[in-house]
N, CA, C and O atoms as a DFTB+ gen file, in Angstrom:
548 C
 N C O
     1  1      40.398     -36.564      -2.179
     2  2      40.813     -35.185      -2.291
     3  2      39.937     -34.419      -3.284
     4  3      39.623     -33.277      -2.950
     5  1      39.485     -34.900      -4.491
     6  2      38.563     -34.610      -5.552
     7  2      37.521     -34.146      -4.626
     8  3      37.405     -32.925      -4.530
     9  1      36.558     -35.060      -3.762
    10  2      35.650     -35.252      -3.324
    11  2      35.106     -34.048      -2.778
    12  3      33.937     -33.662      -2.800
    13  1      36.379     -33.373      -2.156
    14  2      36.508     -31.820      -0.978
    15  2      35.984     -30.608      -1.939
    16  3      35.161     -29.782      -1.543
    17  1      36.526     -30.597      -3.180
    18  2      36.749     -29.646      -3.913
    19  2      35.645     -29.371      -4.738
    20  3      35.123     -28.261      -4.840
    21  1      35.280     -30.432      -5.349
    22  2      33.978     -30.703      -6.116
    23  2      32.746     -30.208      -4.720
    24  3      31.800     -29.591      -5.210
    25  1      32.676     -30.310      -3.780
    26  2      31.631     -30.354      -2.537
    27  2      32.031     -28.529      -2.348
    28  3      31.150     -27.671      -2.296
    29  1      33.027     -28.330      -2.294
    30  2      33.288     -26.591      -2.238
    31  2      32.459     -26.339      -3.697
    32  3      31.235     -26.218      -3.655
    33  1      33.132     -26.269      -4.898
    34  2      32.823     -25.854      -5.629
    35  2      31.089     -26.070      -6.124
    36  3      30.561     -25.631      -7.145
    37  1      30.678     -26.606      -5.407
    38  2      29.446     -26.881      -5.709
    39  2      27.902     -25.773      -4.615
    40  3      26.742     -25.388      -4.758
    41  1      29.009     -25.748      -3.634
    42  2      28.100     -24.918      -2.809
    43  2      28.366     -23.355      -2.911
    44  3      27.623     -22.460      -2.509
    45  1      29.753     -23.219      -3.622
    46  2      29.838     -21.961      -4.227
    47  2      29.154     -21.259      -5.515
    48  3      28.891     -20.082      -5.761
    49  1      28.984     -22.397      -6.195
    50  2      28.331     -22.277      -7.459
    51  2      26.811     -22.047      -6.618
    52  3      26.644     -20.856      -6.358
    53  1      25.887     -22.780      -6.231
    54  2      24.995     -22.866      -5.260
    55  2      24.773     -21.485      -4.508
    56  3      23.629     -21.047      -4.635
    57  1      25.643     -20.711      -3.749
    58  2      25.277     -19.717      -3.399
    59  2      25.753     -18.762      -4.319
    60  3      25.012     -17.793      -4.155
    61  1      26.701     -18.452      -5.331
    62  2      26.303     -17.480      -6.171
    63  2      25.157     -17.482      -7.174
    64  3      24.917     -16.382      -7.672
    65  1      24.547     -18.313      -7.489
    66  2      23.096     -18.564      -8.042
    67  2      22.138     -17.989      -7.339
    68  3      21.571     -17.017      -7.838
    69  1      21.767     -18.444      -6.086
    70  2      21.106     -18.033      -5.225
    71  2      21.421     -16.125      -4.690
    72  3      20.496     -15.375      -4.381
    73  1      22.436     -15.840      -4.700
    74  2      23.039     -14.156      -4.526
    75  2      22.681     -13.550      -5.971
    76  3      22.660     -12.334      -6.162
    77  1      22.409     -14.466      -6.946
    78  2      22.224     -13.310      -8.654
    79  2      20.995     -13.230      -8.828
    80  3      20.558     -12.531      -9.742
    81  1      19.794     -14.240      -7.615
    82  2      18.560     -13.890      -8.282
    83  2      17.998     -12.968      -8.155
    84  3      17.920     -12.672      -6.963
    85  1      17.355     -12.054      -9.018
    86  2      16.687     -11.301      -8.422
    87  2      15.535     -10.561      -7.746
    88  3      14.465     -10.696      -8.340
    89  1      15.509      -9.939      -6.832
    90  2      14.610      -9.406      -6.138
    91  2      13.362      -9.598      -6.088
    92  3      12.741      -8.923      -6.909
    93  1      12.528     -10.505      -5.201
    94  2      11.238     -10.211      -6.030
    95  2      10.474      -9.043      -5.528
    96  3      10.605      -8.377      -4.501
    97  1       9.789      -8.981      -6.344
    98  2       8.847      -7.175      -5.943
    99  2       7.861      -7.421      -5.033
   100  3       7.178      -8.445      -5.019
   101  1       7.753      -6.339      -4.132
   102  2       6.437      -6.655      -3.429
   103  2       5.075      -6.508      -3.826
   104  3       4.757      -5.543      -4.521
   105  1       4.345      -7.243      -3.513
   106  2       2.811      -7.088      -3.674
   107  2       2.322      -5.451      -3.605
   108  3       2.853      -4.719      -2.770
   109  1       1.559      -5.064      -4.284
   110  2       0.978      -3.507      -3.328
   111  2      -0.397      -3.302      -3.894
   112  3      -0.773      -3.352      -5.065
   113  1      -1.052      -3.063      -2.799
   114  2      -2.669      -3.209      -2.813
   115  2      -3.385      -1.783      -2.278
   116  3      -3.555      -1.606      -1.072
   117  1      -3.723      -0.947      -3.112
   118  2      -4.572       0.259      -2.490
   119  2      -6.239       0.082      -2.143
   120  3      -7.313      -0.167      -2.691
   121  1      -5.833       0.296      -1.252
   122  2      -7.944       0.066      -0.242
   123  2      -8.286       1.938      -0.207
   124  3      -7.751       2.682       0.616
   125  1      -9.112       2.337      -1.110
   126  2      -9.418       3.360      -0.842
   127  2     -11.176       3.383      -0.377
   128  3     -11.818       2.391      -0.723
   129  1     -11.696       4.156       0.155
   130  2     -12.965       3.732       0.781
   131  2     -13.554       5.239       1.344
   132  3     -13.048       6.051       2.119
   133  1     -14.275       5.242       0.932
   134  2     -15.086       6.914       1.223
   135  2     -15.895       6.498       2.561
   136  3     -16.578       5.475       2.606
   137  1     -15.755       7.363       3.611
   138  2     -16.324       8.076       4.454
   139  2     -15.782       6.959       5.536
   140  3     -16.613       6.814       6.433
   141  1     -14.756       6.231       5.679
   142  2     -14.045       5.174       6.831
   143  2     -13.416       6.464       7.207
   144  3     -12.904       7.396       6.586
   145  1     -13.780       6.001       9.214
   146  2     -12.771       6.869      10.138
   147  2     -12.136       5.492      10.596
   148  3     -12.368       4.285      10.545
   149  1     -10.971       6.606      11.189
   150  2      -9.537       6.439      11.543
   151  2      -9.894       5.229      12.379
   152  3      -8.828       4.615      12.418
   153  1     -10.770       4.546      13.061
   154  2     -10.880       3.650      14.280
   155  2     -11.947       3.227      13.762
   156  3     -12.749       2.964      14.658
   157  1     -12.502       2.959      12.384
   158  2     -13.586       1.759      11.696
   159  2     -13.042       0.698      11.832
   160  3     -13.841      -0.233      11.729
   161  1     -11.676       0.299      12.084
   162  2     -11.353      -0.811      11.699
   163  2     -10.778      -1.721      12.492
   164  3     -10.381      -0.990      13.400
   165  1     -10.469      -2.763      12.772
   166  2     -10.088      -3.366      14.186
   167  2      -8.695      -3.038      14.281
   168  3      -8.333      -2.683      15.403
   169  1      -7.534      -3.082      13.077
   170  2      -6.060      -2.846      13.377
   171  2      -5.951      -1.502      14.075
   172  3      -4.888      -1.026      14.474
   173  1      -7.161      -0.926      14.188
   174  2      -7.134       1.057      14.316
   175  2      -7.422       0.978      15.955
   176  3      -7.029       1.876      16.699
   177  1      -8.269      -0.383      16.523
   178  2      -9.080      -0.047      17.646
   179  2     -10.281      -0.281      17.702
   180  3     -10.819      -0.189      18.805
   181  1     -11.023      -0.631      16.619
   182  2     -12.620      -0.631      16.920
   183  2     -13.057      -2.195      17.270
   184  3     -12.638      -3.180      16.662
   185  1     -13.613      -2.203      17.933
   186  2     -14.028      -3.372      18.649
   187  2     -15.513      -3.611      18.266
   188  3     -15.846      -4.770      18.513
   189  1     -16.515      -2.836      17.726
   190  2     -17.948      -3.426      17.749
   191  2     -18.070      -3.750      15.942
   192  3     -19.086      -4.318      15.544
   193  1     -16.949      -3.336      14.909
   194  2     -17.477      -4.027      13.695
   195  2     -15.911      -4.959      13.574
   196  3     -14.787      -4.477      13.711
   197  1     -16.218      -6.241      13.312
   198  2     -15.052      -6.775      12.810
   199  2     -14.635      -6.832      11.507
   200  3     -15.330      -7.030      10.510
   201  1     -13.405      -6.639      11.584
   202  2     -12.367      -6.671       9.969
   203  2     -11.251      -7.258      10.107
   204  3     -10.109      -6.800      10.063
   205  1     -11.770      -8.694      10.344
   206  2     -10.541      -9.681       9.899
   207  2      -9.622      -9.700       8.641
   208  3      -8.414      -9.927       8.566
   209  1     -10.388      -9.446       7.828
   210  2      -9.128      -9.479       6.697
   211  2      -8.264      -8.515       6.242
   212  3      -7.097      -8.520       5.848
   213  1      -9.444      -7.368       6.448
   214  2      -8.353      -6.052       6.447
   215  2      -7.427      -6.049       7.498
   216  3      -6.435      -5.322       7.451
   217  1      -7.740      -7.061       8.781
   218  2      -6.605      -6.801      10.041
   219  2      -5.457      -7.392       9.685
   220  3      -4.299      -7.004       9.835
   221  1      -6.010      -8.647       9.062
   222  2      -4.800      -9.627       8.578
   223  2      -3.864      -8.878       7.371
   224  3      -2.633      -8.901       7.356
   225  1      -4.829      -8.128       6.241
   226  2      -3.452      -7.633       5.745
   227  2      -3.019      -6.246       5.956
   228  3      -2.500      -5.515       5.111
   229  1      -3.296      -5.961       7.204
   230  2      -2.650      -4.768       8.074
   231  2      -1.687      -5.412       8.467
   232  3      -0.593      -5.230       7.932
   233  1      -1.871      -6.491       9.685
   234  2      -0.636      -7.212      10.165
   235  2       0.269      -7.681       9.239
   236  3       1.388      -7.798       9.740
   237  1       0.223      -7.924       8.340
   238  2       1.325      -8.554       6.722
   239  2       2.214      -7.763       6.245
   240  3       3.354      -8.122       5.949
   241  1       1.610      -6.209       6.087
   242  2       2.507      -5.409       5.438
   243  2       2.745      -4.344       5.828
   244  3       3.307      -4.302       6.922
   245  1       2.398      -2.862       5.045
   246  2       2.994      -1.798       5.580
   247  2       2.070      -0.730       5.460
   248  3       1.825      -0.426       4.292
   249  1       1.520      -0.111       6.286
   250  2      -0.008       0.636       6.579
   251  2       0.768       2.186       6.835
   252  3       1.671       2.191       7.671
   253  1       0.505       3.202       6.288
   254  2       0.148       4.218       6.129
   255  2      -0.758       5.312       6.641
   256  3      -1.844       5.549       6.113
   257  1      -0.476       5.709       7.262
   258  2      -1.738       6.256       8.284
   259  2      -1.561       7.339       8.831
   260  3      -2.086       7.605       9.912
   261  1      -0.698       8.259       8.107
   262  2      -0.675       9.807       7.782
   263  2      -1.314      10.525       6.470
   264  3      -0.998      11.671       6.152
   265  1      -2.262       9.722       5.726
   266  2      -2.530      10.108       4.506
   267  2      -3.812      11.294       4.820
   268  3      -4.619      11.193       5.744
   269  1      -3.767      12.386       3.841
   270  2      -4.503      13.510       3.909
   271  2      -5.219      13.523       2.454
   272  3      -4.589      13.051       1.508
   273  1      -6.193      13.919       2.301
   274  2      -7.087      13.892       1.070
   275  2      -7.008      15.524       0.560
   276  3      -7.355      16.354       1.400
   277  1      -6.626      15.952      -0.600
   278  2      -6.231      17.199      -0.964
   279  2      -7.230      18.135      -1.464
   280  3      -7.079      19.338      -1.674
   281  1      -8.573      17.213      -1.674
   282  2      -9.939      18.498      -1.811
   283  2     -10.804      17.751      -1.235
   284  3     -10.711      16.676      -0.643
   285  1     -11.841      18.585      -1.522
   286  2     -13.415      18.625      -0.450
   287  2     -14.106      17.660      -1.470
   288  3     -15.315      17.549      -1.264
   289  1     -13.582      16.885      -2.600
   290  2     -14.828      16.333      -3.555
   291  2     -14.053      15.015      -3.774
   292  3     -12.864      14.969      -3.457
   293  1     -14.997      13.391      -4.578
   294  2     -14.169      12.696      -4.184
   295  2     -13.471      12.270      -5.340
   296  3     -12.441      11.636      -5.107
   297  1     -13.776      12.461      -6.558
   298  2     -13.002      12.215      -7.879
   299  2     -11.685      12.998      -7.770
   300  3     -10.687      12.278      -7.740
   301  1     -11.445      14.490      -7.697
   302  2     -10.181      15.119      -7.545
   303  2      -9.357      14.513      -6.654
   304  3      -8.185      14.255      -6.926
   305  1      -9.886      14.253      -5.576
   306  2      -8.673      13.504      -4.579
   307  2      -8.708      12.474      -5.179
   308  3      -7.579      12.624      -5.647
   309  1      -9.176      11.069      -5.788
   310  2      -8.882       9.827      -5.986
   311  2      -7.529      10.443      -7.013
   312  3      -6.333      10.187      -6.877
   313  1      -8.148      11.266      -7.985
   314  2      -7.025      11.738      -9.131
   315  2      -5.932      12.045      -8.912
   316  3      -4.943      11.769      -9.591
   317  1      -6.019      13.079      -7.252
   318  2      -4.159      13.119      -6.763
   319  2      -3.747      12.101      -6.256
   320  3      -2.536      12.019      -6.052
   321  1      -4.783      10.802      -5.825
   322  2      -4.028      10.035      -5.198
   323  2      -3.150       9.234      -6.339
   324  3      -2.005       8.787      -6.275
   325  1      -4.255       9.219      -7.560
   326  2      -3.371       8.246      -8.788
   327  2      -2.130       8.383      -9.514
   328  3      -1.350       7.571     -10.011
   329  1      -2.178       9.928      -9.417
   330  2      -1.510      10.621     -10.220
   331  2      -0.174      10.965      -9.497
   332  3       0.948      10.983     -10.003
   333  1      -0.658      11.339      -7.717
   334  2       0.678      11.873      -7.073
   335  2       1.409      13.146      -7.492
   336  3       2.572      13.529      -7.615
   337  1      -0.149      13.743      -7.693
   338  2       0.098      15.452      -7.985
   339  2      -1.426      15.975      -7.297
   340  3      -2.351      15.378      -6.746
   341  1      -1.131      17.520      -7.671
   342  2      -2.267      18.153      -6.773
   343  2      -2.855      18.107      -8.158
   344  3      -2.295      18.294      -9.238
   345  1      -4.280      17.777      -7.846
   346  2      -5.327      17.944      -9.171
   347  2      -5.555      19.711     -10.207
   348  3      -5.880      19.989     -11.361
   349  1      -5.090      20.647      -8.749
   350  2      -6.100      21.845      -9.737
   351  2      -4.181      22.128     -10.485
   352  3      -4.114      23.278     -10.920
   353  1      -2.829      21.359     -10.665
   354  2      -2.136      21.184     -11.667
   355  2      -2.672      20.391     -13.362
   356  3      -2.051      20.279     -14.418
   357  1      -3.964      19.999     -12.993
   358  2      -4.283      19.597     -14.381
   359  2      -5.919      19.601     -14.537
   360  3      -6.673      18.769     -15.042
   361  1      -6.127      20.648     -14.014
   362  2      -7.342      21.100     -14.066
   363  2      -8.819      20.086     -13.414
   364  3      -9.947      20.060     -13.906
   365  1      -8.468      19.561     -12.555
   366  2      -9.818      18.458     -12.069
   367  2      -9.892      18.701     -10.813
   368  3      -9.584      17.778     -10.058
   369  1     -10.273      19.863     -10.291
   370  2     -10.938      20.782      -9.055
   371  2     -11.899      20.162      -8.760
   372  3     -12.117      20.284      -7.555
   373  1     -12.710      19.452      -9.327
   374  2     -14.098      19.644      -9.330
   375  2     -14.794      18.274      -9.786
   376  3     -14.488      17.784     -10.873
   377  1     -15.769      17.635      -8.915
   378  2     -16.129      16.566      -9.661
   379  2     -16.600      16.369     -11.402
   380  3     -17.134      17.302     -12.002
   381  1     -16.359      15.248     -11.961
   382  2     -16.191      15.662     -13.182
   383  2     -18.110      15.456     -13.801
   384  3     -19.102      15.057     -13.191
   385  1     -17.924      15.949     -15.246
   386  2     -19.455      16.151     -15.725
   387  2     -19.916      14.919     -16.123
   388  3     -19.842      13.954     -15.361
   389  1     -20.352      14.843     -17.154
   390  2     -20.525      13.476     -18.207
   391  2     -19.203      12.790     -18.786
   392  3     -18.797      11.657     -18.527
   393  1     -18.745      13.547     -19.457
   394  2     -17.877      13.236     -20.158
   395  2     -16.180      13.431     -20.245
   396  3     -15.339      13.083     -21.074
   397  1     -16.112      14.343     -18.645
   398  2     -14.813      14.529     -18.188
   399  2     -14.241      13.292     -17.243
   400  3     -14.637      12.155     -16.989
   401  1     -13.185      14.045     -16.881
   402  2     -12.616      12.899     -15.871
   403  2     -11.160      13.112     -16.047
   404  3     -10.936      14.296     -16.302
   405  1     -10.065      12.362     -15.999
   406  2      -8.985      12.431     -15.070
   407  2      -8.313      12.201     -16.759
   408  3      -8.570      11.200     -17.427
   409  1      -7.574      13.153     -17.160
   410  2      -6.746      13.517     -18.574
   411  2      -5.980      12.276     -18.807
   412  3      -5.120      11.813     -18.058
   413  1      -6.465      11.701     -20.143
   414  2      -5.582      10.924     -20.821
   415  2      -4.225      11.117     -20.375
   416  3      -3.656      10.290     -19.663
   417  1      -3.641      12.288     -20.811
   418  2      -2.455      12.959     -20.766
   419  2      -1.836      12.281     -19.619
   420  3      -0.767      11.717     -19.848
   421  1      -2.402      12.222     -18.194
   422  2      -1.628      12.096     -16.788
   423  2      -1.427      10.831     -16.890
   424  3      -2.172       9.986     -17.387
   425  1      -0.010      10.655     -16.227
   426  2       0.523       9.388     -15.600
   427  2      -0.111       8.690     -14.382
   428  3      -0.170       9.471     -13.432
   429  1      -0.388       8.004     -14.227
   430  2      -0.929       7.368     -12.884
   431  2       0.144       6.378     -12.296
   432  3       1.118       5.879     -12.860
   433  1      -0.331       6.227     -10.935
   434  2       0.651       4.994     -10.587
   435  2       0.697       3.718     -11.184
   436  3       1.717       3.046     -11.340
   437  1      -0.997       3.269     -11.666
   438  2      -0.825       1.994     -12.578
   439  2       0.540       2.073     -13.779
   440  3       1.494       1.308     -13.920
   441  1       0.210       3.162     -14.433
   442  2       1.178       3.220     -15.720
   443  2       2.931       3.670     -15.107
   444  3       3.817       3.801     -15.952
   445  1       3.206       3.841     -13.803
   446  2       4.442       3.712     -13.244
   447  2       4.753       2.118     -13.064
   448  3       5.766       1.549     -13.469
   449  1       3.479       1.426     -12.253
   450  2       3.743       0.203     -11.781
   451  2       3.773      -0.975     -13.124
   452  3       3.908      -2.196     -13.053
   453  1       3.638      -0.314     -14.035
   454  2       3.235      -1.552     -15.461
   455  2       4.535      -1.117     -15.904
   456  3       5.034      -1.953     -16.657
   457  1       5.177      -0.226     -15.730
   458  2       6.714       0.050     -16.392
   459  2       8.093      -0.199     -15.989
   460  3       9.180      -0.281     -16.561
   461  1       7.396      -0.344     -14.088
   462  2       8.736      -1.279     -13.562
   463  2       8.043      -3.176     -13.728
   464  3       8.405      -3.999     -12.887
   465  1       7.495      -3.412     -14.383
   466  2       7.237      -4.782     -14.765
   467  2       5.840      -5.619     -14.019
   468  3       5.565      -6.797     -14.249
   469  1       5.072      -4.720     -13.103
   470  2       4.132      -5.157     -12.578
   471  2       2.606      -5.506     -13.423
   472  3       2.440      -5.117     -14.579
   473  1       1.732      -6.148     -12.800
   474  2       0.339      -6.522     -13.485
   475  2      -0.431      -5.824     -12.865
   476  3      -0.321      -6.035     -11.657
   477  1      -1.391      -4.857     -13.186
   478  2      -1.865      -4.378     -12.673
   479  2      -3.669      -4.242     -12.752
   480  3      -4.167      -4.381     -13.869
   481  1      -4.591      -3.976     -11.571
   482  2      -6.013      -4.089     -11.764
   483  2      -6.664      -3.714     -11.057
   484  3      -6.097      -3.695      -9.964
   485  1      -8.107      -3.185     -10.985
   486  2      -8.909      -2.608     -10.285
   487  2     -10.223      -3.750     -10.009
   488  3     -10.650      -4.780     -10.532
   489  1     -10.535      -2.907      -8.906
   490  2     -11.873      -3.662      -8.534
   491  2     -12.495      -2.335      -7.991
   492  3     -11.984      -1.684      -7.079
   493  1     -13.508      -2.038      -8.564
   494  2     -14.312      -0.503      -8.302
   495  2     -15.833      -1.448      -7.342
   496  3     -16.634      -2.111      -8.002
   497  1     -15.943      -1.341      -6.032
   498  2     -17.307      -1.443      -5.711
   499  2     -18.418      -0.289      -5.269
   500  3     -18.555       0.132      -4.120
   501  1     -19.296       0.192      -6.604
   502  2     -19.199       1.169      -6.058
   503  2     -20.350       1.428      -4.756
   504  3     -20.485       2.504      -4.173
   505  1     -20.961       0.440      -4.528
   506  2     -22.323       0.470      -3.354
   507  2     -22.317      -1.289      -3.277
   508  3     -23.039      -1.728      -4.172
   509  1     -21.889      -2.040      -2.706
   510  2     -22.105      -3.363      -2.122
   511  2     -23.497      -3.925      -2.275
   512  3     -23.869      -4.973      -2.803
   513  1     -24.254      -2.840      -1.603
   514  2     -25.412      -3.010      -1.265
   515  2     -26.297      -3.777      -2.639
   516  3     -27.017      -4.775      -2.672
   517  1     -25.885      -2.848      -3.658
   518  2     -26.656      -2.469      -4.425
   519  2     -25.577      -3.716      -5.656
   520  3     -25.860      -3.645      -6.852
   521  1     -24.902      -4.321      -5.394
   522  2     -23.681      -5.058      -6.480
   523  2     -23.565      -4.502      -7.361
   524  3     -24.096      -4.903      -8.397
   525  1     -22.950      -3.539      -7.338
   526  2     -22.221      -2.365      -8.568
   527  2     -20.997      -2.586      -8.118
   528  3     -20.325      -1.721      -7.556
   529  1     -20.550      -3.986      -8.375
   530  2     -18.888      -3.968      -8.593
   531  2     -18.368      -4.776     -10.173
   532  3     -18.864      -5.588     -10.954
   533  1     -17.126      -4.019     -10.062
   534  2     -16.780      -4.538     -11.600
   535  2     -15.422      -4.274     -11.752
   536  3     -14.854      -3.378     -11.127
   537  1     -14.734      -5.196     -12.755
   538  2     -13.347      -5.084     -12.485
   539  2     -12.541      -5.098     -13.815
   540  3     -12.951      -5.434     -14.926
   541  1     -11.426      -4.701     -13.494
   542  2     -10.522      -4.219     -15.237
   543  2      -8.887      -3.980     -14.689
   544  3      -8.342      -4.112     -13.593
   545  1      -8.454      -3.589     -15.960
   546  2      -7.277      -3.493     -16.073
   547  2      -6.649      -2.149     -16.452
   548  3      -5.428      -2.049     -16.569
C-alpha cells in the first residue's frame, strides 16, 4: 500500500519540478547584409547561388520578410534597425564623419537583450573578399 503512494508522490513531485522550470529563451541571430535581393537566397527561390546554411537556419526558425530600410544611406538604417527608432529622432540622417556615429545616449537592442539576461555579440564582415572581419561584444 506504501508502495502506491510513494510511486504517486514521486511522479508528482517529478512533474511539478519539471512545470517550475523555467523557460528557456530563444536563440536570436540578426543577418544584416547590404545590397541582398529578396530571391538571393535559396529559402527565397534562387536556384543558381546556393545557401545551405542560411536555408537551414531559415528552415529552424522564424524569418521576417516584411522588413523596410528607413533611409537611402547605410549607417542610419543599421542605427534604426538597432535602436528601433527612426534615426533623424536622434540626429543620424546621414552617414556618419570620422568621429560620429550612433549616440552613446541610445539604447540598442543588444543593451535590451543583455537586460533580459542574454549574451550578446557581433561579427562585422566588412568585405570577405578582402578579410576585414572582426568580432566583439
Amino acid at each position: 500500500m506504501n508502495r502506491p503512494i510513494a510511486s504517486l508522490f514521486l511522479v508528482l513531485t517529478a512533474s511539478c519540478t519539471v512545470l517550475a522550470a523555467p523557460p528557456k529563451k530563444p536563440n536570436i541571430l540578426f543577418i544584416v547584409a547590404d545590397d541582398l535581393g529578396y530571391a538571393d537566397v535559396g529559402f527565397q527561390g534562387c536556384k543558381d547561388i546556393p545557401t545551405p546554411n542560411v536555408d537551414a537556419l531559415a528552415a529552424s526558425g522564424i524569418r521576417f520578410t516584411s522588413g523596410y530600410v528607413s533611409g537611402p544611406y547605410c549607417s542610419p538604417t543599421r542605427a534604426g534597425l538597432m535602436t528601433g527608432r527612426y534615426q533623424t529622432r536622434f540626429g543620424h540622417e546621414f552617414n556618419p564623419g570620422d568621429n560620429d556615429g550612433l549616440p552613446l545616449s541610445e539604447t540598442t537592442i543588444a543593451d535590451r537583450l543583455k537586460a533580459a539576461g542574454y549574451v550578446t555579440g557581433l561579427v562585422l564582415c566588412h568585405d570577405q573578399k578582402l578579410g576585414l572581419c572582426r568580432m566583439g561584444k
